[in-house]
C-alpha positions, 0 to 999 in steps of 0.5 A: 743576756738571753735564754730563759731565766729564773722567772721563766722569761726568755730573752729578758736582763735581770735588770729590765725584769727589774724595771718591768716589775718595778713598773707593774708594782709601782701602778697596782700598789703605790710607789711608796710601797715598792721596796727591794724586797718585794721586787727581789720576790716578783723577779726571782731573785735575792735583793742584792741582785735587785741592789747590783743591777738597779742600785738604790731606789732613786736609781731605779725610779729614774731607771723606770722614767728613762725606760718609759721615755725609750718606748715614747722615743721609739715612736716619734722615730717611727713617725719621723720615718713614716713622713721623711719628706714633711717635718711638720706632719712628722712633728704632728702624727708623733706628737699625737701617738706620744699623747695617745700612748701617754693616755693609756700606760699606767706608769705615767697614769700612776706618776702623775694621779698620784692615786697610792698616797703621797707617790710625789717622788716620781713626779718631779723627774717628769716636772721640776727635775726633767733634766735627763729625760728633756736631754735624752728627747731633745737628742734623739728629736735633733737627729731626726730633723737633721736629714730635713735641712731645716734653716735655722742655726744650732742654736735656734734650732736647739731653742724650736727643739726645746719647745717642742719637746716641752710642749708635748710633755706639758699636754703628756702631763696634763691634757687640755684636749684630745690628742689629735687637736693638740698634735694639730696645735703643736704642728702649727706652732712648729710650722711656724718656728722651723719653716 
């Protein structure tokens, strides 16, 4: 949908004023407090707007989660592009962007501080119940490495895809030292696996 909306923004869906909103509110206030509602206020539109586009709030929690994920995803391409003839220093400056963007969104901050109160909803779809966000990462990191002829079968290959990607989201959730040093860390580990 584009053109201007009710709220002014060009070019912008109901639905990602929706998650936009939902994120803002979800880091100045607290998960537990966003309601339809107040969403329905900050967009602009009735709450059976919020409703149709977004369904229920577990709907939209994992919206904003997969939303997240899409932006991270967009610059480990970006990486891949950058280095299309070195997988490991890829697999490195990706691994540092996606943790130096983690350290400063506030969603993720939110998530995982848990600073409103007892916001634990969020956090198990970044933990315990990651499913679709390892599925949806792990794909697009599987394509990437695709035009690199690593020589590992698919399932080997799936197995070096998954550590990757659990380790990143392991120092994503809980940092052990800065970002450089731990992309430095990961890309010797997946140098290792892939070579």
């Amino acid at each position: 949908m584009s053109g201007t909306t009710a709220a002014g923004v060009t070019g912008t869906s109901t639905r990602e004023r929706v998650v936009d909103a939902a994120v803002r509110l979800t880091s100045e206030i607290g998960w537990s407090q966003v309601t339809m509602a107040k969403l329905a206020d900050v967009v602009g539109v009735s709450r059976q707007t919020v409703y149709n586009e977004i369904g229920t709030k577990p709907g939209l929690a994992e919206a904003m989660i997969l939303r997240e994920l899409e932006r991270f995803l967009a610059v480990v391409s970006l990486s891949f592009d950058d280095h299309p003839d070195d997988l490991v220093e890829a697999i490195r400056v990706a691994s540092r962007t996606v943790l130096e963007h983690a350290k400063d969104n506030p969603l993720l901050h939110a998530v995982v501080s848990a600073t409103h109160g007892a916001d634990t909803e969020l956090l198990p779809l970044l933990t315990t119940h990651a499913e679709s966000l390892l599925v949806v990462a792990k794909a697009v990191i599987v394509e990437r490495i695709e035009p690199y002829g690593v020589p590992l079968d698919t399932h080997r290959l799936d197995a070096a895809v998954d550590m990757v990607v659990r380790v990143v989201l392991s120092h994503v959730m809980q940092p052990s030292g800065p970002p450089d040093a731990t992309a430095d860390d990961i890309a010797w580990i997946a140098a290792r696996v892939l070579r």
